[in-house]
C-alpha positions in Angstrom: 10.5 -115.3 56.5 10.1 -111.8 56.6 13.4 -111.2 57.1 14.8 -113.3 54.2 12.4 -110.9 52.2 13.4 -107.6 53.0 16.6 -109.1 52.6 15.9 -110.0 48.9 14.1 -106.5 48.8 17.3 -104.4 49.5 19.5 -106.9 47.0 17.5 -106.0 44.3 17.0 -102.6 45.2 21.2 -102.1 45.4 21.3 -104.5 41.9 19.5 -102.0 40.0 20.9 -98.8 41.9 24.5 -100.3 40.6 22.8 -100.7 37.4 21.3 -97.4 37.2 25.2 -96.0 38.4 26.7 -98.1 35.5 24.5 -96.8 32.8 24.7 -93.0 33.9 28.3 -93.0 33.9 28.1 -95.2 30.2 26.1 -92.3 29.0 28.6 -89.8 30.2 31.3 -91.5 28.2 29.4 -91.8 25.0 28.2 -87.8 25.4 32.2 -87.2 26.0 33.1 -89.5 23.3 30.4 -87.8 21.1 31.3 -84.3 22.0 35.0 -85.0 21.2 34.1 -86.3 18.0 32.1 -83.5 17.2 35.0 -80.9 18.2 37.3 -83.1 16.0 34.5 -82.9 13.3 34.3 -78.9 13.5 38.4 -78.8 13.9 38.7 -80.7 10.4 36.2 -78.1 8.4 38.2 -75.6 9.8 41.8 -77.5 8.7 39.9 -77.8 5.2 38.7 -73.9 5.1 42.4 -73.4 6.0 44.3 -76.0 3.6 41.8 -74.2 0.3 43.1 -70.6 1.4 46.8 -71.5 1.5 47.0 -73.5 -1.6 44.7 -70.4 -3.4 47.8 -68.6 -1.5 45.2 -65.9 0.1 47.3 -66.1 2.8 45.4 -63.5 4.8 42.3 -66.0 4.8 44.3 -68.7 5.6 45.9 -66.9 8.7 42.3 -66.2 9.7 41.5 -70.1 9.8 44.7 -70.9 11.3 44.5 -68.8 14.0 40.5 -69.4 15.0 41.7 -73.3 14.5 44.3 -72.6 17.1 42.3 -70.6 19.5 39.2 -72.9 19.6 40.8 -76.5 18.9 44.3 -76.4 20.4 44.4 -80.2 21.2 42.9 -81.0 18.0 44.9 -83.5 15.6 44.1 -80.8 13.0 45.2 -78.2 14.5 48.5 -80.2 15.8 48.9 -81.3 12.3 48.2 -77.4 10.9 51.2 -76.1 13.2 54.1 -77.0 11.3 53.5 -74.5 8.8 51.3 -72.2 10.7 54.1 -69.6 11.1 55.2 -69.7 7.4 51.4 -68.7 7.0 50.4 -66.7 9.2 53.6 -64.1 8.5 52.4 -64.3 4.7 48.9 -63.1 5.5 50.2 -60.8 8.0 52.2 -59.0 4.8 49.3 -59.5 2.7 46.9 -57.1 5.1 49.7 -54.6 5.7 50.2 -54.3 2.1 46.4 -53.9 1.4 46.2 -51.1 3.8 48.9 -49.4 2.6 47.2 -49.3 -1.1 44.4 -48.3 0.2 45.7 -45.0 1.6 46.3 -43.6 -1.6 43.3 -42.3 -3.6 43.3 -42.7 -7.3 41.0 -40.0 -9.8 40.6 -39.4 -13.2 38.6 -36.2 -14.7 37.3 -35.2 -18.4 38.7 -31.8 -19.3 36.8 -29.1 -20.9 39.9 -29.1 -23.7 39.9 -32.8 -24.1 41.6 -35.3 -22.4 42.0 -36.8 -19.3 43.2 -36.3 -15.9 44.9 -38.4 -13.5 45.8 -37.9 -9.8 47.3 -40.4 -7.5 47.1 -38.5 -3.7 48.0 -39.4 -0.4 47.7 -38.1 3.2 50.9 -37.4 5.7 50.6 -40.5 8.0 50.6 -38.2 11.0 49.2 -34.4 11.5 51.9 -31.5 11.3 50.9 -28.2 13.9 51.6 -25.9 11.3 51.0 -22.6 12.9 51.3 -23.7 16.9 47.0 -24.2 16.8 47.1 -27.8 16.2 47.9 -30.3 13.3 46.3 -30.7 10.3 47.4 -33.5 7.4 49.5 -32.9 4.5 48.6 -34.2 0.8 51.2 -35.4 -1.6 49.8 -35.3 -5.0 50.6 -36.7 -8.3 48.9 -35.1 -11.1 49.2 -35.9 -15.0 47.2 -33.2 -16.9 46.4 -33.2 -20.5 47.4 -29.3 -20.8 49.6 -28.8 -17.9 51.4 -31.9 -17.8 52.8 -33.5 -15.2 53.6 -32.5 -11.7 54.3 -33.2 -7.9 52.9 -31.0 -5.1 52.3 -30.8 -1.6 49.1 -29.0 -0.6 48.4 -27.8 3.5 45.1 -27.6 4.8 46.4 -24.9 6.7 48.9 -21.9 6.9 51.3 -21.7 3.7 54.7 -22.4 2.5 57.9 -19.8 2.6 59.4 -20.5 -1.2 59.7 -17.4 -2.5 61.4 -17.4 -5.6 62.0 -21.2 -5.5 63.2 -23.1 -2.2 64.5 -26.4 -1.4 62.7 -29.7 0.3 64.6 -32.5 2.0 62.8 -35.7 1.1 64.2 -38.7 3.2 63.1 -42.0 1.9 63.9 -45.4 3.7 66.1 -42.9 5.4 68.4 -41.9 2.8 67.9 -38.0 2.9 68.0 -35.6 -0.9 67.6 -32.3 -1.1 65.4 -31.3 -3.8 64.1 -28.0 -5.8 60.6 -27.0 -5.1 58.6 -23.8 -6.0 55.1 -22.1 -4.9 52.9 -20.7 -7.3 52.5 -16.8 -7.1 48.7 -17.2 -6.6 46.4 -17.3 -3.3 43.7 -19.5 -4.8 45.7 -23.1 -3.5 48.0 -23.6 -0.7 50.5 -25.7 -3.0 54.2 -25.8 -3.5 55.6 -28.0 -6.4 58.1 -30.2 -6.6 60.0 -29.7 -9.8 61.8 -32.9 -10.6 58.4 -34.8 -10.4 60.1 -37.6 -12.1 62.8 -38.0 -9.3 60.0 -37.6 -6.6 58.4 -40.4 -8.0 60.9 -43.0 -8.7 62.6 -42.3 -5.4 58.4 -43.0 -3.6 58.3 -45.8 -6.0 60.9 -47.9 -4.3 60.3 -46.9 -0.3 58.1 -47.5 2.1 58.1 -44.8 4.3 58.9 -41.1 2.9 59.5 -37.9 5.3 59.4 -34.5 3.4 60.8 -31.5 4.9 59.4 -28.4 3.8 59.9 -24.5 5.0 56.5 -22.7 6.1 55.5 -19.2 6.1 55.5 -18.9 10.0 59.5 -19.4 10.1 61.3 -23.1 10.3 60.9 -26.1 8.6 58.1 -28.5 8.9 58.5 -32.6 8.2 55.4 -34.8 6.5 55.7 -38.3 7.0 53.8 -40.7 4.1 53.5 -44.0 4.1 54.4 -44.8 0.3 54.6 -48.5 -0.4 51.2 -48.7 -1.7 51.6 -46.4 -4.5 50.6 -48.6 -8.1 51.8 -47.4 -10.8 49.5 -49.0 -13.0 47.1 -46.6 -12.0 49.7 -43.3 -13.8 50.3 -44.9 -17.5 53.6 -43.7 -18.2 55.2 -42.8 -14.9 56.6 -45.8 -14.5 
């Protein structure tokens, strides 16, 4: 009898120890199933972030949403769906960044004059430093200027050392690689280190068009020295009349 009992004891006691197994690994599906559904949940918002940006065409956005939906959700039916077009996208936003940073290296000013009027400068910084004087490299400014009085002009203006244009000289500017020699002329003063460009017009339609200008320029320690400016930001809008 007692025998038949314990018997009946460890039945029951492996009956509910298969139950107990059963329901753990039940509840480890439905936490799986739960947690996919949740990834797929948090995959779609991102798709939808994605999907707004594009058709807004801010393709920079949408790249942004693209590429966290690729990096956290790669097996994702959203993101499988997204990839079609993904490239198309993402090389869009890529242009759409390059081009804001290249408008924002120019710096855009407009000053009252004591005579009246107003004005406007449009200036940029060489892309790279030039040694100058064999004591280390300092930038170069490009600088378009429209003044009431004076008019307008084109000028390069060192931080350091000083041009060799006595008389007038010559500048080679080399945009998108296609070189032209040009005139250029210093001011007889020491108050600025500045040498102009005279055809200001020329200078401007040629930076207009390129994206990447190099301008050679004699210097008063003996040689030539070359400024490289990253043009393709320059908006014209913001020098009424240039254009």
């Amino acid at each position: 009898m007692k025998w038949i009992t314990l018997s009946l004891a460890l039945s029951l006691a492996c009956a509910l120890a298969l139950t107990s197994c059963g329901d753990r690994e039940a509840e480890q599906r439905a936490a799986a199933l739960a947690q996919a559904e949740a990834r797929e949940e948090a995959a779609a918002a991102l798709a939808r972030e994605y999907d707004g940006a594009a058709t807004a065409q801010n393709w920079d956005l949408a790249r942004v949403h693209g590429a966290a939906l690729l990096a956290q959700y790669p097996d994702s039916r959203a993101a499988q769906a997204m990839k079609a077009g993904y490239d198309e996208v993402k090389a869009k936003g890529e242009a759409a960044r390059e081009r804001r940073r290249l408008e924002g290296l120019w710096n855009y000013a407009q000053s009252p004059q004591p005579k009246g009027g107003v004005q406007r400068s449009a200036t940029l910084y060489s892309r790279d430093r030039v040694d100058l004087e064999g004591k280390g490299g300092s930038q170069v400014q490009l600088v378009f200027r429209d003044h009431p009085e004076w008019k307008r002009s084109a000028y390069l203006v060192l931080q350091a050392s000083d041009f060799r244009c006595p008389g007038g000289c010559k500048v080679k500017v080399t945009a998108d690689g296609k070189p032209r020699s040009m005139d250029a002329w210093r001011p007889d003063t020491d108050e600025a280190i500045a040498m102009f460009i005279t055809d200001q017009k020329a200078l401007w339609k040629l930076l207009r068009k390129a994206g990447v200008a190099e301008i050679e320029f004699p210097v008063k320690g003996g040689g030539t020295r070359t400024a490289v400016f990253e043009t393709g930001g320059l908006d014209g809008s913001q020098m009424p009349g240039w254009d």
